[in-house]
C-alpha positions in Angstrom: 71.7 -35.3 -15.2 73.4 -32.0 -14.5 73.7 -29.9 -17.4 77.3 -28.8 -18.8 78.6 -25.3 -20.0 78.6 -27.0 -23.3 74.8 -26.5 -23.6 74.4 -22.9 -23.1 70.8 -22.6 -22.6 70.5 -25.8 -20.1 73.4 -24.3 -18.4 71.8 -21.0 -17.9 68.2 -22.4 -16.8 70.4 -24.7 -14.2 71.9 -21.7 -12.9 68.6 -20.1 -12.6 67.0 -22.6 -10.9 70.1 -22.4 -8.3 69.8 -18.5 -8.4 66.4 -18.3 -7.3 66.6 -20.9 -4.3 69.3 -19.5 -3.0 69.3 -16.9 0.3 69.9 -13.5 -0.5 71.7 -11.0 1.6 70.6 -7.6 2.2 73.6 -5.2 1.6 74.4 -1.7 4.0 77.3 0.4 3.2 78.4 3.1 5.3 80.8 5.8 5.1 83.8 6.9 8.0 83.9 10.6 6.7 86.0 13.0 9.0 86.0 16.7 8.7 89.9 18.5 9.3 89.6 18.7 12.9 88.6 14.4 12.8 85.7 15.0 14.2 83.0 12.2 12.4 80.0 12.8 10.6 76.8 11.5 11.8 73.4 11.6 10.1 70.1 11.6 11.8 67.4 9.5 10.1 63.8 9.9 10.4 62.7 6.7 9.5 64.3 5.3 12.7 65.2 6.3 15.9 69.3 7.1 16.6 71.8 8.6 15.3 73.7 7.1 12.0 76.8 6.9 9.8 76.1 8.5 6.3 75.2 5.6 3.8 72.2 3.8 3.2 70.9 0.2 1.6 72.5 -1.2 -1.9 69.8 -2.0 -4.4 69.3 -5.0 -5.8 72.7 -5.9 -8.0 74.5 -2.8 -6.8 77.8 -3.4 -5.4 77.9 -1.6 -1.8 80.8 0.8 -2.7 78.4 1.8 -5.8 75.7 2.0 -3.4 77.4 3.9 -0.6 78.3 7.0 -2.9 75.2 6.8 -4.9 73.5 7.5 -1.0 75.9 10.6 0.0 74.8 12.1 -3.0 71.3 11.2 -3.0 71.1 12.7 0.7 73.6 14.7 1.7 74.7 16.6 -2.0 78.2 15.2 -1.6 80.6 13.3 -4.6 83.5 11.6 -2.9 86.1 8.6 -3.6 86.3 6.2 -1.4 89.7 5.4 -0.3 89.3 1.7 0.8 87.5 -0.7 2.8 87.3 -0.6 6.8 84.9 -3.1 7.7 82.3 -6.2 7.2 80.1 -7.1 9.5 78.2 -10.0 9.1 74.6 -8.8 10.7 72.6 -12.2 12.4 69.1 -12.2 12.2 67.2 -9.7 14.4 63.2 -9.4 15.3 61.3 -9.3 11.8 64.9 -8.9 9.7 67.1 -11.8 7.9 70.7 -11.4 8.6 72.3 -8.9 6.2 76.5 -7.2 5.5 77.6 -4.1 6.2 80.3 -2.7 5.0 82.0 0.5 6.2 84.5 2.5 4.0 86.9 4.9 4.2 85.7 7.8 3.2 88.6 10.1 4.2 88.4 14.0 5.3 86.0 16.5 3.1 87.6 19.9 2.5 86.0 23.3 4.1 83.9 23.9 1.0 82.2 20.2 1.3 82.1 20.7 5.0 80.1 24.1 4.7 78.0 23.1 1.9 77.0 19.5 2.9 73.5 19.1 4.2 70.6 16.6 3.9 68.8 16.8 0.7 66.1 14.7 1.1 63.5 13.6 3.8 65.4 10.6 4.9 68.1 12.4 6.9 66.7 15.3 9.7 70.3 16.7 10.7 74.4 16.2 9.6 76.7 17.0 12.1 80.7 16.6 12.5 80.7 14.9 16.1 84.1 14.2 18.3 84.7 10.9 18.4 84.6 10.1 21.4 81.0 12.1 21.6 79.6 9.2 19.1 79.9 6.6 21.5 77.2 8.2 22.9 75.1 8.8 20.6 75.2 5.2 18.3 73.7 1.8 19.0 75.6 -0.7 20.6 76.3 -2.7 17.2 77.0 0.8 15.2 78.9 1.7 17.9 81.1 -1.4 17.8 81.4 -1.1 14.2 82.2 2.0 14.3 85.3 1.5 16.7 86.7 -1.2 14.4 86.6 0.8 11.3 88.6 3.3 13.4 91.0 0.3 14.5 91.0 -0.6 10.7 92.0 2.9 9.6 94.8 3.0 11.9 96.1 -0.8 11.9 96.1 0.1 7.6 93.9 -3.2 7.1 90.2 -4.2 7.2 88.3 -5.8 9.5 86.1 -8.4 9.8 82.7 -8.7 12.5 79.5 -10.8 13.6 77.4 -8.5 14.9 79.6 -6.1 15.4 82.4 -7.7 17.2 85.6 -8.9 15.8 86.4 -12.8 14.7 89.8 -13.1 15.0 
């Protein structure tokens, strides 16, 4: 028999039990950050090869907008308000990963002073640069890249969108 919310503590061990046999997502939340020319800012990992959007993975129980800004300052010295959602992207399973979300926001334009004084701050990032958009095409993966272009199609059409695997599903 299925215990009721009348029953506090069966309730909450039932919910456990449900809890810990259920999947788990792993989160990513990115960042569109332009500088006052629009050019976008890219980040350059060393843990993998390619060129990234500023952002990183949510911890466990961190929402991904928490997670996102907790990253820019962790790494690149920067405190910014995101200014909405642009895009989730539901990520399928790839070689030794389980499928994951990732979520880009808008991060809108940094002033001169966080342009000039933003740089990585730890050993996770090698280089920040402001790239032309059009130069990132070349320089992302295929499924960043795709992402990428719909968070810019999200920012313009004023609403978010949604992927899998970085292409749209409606």
């Amino acid at each position: 028999m299925r215990p009721t919310p009348a029953d506090p503590d069966a309730w909450n061990a039932y919910l456990a039990e449900g809890n810990a046999k259920q999947a788990r997502k792993r989160v990513a939340a990115d960042v569109l950050l332009r500088d006052a020319t629009g050019r976008v800012l890219l980040v350059n990992p060393t843990y993998k090869p390619g060129w990234d959007l500023p952002g990183g993975m949510a911890e466990a129980n961190e929402p991904p907008e928490k997670a996102v800004v907790r990253e820019l300052g962790e790494e690149l010295g920067l405190d910014i308000t995101l200014r909405g959602l642009l895009v989730v992207d539901w990520v399928p399973p790839h070689g030794p990963w389980d499928d994951q979300m990732a979520f880009i926001f808008d991060g809108g334009t940094l002033d001169a002073k966080q342009t000039r004084e933003m740089r990585p701050r730890d050993e996770e990032l090698s280089e920040a640069v402001f790239v032309p958009l059009d130069k990132t095409r070349e320089l992302l993966r295929e499924r960043l890249r795709n992402r990428l272009d719909a968070a810019v199609r999200a920012l313009e059409g004023g609403r978010p969108v949604y992927l899998h695997d970085g292409r749209p599903v409606w």
